[in-house]
VEXMI-158180 format. One record per residue (C-alpha): residue in three letters; x, y, z. Coordinates in steps of 0.05 Angstrom, whole numbers, padded with zeros to 5 digits, always signed. Layout:
N
AlaXYZ...
END
This chain:
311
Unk+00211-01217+00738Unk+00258-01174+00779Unk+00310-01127+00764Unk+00367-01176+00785Unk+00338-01230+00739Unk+00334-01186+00678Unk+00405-01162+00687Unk+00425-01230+00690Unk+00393-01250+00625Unk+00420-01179+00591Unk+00482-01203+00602Unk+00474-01267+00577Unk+00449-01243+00516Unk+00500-01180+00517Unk+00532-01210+00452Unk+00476-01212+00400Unk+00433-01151+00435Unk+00499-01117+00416Unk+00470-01114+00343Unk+00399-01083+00368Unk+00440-01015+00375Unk+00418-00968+00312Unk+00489-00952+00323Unk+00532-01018+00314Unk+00556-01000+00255Unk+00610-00946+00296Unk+00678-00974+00295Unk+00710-00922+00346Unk+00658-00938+00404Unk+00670-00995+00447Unk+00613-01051+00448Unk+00602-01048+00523Unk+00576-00976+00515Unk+00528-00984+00459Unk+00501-01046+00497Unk+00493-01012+00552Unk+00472-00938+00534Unk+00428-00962+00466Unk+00398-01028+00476Unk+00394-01043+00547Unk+00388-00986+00584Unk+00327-00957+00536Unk+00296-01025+00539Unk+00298-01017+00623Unk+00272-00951+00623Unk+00215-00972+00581Unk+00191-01035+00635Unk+00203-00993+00687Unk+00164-00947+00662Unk+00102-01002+00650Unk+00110-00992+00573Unk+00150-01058+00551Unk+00117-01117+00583Unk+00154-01173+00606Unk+00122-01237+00583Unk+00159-01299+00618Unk+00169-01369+00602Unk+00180-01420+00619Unk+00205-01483+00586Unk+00242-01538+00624Unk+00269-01492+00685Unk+00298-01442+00626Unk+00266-01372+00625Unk+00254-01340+00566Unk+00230-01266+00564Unk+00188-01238+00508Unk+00195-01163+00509Unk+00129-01128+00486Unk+00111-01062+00473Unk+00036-01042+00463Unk+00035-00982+00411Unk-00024-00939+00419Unk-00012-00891+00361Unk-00011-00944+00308Unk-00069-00980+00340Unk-00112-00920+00344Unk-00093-00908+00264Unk-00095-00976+00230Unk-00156-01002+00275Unk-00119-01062+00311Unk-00090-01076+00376Unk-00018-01072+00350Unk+00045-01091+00381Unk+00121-01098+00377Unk+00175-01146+00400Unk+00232-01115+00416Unk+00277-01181+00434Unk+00279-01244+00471Unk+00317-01254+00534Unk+00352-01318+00559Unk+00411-01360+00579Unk+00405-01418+00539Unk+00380-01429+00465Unk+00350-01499+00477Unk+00277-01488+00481Unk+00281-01430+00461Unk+00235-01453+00393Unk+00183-01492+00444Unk+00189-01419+00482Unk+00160-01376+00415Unk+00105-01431+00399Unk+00081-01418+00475Unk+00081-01351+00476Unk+00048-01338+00401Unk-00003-01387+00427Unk-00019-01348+00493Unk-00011-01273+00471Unk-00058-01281+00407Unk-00106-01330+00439Unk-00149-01274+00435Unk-00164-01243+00369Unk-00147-01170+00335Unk-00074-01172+00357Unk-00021-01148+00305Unk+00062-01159+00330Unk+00121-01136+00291Unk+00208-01145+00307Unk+00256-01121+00282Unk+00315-01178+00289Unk+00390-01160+00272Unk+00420-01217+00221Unk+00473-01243+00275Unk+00403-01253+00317Unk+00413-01326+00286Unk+00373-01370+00330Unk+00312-01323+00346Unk+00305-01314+00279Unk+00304-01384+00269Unk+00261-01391+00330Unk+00207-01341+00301Unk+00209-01381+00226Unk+00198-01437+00259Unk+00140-01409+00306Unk+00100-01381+00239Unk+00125-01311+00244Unk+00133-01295+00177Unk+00183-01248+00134Unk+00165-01188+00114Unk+00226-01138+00103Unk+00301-01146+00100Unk+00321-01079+00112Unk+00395-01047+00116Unk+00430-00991+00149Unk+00475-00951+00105Unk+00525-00893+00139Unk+00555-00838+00103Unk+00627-00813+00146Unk+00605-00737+00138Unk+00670-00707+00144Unk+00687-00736+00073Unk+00623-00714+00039Unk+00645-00665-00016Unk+00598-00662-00070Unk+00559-00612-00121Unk+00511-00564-00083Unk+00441-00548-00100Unk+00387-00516-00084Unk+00339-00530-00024Unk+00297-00506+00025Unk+00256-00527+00093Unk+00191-00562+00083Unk+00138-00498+00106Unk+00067-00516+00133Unk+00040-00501+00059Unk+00081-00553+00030Unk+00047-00617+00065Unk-00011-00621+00022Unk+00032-00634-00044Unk+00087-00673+00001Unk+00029-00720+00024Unk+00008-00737-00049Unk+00081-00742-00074Unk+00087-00789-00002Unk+00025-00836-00018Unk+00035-00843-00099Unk+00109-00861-00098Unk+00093-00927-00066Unk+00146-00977-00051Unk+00115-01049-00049Unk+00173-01080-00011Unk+00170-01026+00054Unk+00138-01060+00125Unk+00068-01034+00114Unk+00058-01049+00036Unk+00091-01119+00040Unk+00041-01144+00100Unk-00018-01163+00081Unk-00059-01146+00144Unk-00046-01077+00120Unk-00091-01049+00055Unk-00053-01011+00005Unk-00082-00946+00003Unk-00081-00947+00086Unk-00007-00954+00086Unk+00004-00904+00027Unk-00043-00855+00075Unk+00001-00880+00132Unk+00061-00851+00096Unk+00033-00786+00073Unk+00011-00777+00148Unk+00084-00791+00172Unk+00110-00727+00117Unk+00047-00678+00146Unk+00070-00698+00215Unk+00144-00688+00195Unk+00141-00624+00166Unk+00102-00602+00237Unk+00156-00623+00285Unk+00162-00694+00280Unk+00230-00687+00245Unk+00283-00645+00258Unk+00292-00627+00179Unk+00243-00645+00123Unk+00280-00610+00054Unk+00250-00593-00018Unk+00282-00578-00088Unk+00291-00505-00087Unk+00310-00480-00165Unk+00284-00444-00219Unk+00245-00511-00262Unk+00233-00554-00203Unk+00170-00565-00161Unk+00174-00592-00089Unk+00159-00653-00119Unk+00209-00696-00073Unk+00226-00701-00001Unk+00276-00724+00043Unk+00269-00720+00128Unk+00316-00724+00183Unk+00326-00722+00259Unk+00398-00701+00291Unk+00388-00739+00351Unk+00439-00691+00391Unk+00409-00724+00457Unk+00436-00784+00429Unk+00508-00758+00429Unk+00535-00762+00495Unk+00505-00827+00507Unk+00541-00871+00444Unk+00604-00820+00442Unk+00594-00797+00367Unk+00558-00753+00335Unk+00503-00790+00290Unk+00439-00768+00251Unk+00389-00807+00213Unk+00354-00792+00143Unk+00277-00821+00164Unk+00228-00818+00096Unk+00242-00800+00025Unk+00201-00800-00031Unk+00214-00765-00096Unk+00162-00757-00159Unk+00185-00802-00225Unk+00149-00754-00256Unk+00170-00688-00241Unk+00240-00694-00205Unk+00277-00748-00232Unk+00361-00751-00203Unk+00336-00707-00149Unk+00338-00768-00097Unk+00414-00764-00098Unk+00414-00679-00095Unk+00361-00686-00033Unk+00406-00740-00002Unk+00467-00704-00016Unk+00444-00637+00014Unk+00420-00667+00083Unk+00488-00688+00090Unk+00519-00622+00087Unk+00453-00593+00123Unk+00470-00651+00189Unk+00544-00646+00175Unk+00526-00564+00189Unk+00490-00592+00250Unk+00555-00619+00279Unk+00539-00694+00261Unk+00603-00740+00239Unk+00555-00789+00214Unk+00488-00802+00182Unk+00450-00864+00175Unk+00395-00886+00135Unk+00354-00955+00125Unk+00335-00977+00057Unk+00299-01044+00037Unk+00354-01088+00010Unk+00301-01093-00046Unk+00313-01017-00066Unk+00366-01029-00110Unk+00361-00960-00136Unk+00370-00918-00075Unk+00425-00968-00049Unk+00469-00960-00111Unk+00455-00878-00100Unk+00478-00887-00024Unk+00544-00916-00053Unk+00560-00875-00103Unk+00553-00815-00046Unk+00603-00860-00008Unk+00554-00887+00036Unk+00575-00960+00069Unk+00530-01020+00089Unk+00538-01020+00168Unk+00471-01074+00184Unk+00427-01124+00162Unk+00364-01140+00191Unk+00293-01173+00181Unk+00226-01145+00201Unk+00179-01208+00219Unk+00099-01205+00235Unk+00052-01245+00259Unk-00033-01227+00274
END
């Protein structure tokens, strides 16, 4: 497929694709430029760049286009080929069911292949389209946004993650285990794999992966509890605010109980310090807890959406 006809289904699609941005929840940012600057132009840098393949087709003279990344770190750590969908492109909803039963039947014809998406709620008919075609549910997951120049709350005390810390931050990672998260709630996963997965994703945090990875720092407390962050300043002039995003959290039951909302709290004023004007953060919708915490911080509900499978 060339470059004219993918343009041509972008646009057609410009609508819905609208809600892929991480961003859509901005109200002072026009739609045309997070379209453009954080769905479509990523997604074209990627197939240029021969790491999204374009699967085509064809049902009826429409084209639908199954956008597939291959992702070699996560194959190389659970074992299996895995992949994700990042959307479907085309003009006209009609076959677009027919469309998903073709392609699940050609791109897993052979076996060991593992394919995740990640599909906004206004998405409506691919997510019906991927029911339909035995994709099945396995998160609904939300994005929450805190307006940082209105944060004002209690201080406390914190401090940077250091290189000694990621042994006790990967056990705190791997025993607070949420059984409603992506890789706890699929079954192709095993349990203590995706609590290792998790522990792996702190260690690598603490080295670089994040921008910020912060501990309880007072007299009483262990750096039993966690929360990361990247400020995404390279995102800035793209989407015309200033926005960061709180990645992985965990805090110990045990040891630091209320210190979820302190750790939260404190990576506000720590991005808000940055320069940020907002951070955003996706919970489970099941996570009940750390959504009423988001709103009593003043955190709103900006996004909806529902992470499908199928192997």
């Amino acid at each position: 497929m060339n470059d004219l006809q993918l343009e041509a289904l972008f646009q057609a699609r410009k609508e819905q694709l609208f809600y892929y941005s991480p961003y859509s929840f901005l109200k002072n940012v026009s739609a045309d430029l997070l379209f453009v600057n954080s769905v479509k132009h990523p997604l074209q840098k990627k197939i240029h760049e021969n790491k999204i393949e374009t699967i085509v087709i064809e049902v009826e003279g429409a084209t639908y286009c199954f956008l597939i990344e291959f992702l070699a770190w996560d194959t190389n750590y659970f074992g299996f080929s895995t992949y994700r969908l990042h959307t479907i492109l085309f003009d006209t909803p009609a076959g677009l069911n027919d469309a998903v039963s073709i392609f699940k039947k050609q791109f897993f014809s052979s076996p060991g292949k593992y394919c995740f998406t990640d599909i906004p709620s206004e998405d409506i008919q691919v997510l019906q389209a991927l029911s339909g075609g035995g994709f099945k549910l396995i998160e609904t997951r939300m994005t929450y946004y805190l307006a940082l120049q209105n944060h004002n709350h209690a201080r406390y005390g914190v401090r940077e993650a250091g290189l000694d810390d990621i042994p006790n931050l990967k056990r705190v990672a791997g025993e607070m285990r949420n059984p409603f998260d992506r890789f706890h709630a699929d079954g192709i996963f095993n349990p203590e794999k995706a609590d290792e997965f998790l522990a792996t994703f702190v260690e690598e945090s603490v080295k670089g992966f994040a921008d910020h990875t912060i501990v309880p720092f007072e007299p009483g407390t262990p750096p039993d509890a966690f929360v990361t962050a990247k400020v995404l300043k390279e995102e800035w002039p793209l989407i015309g605010e200033k926005v960061s995003k709180m990645v992985l959290s965990a805090v110990s039951s045990e040891h630091c109980r209320g210190w979820y909302k302190k750790l939260i709290s404190e990576m506000a004023y720590l991005l808000k310090n940055e320069g940020a004007d907002y951070a955003f953060m996706h919970p489970a919708s099941t996570n009940r807890a750390v959504i009423h915490t988001y709103e009593t911080l003043g955190c709103k509900l900006g996004q909806v959406s529902h992470v499908f499978s199928f192997s």
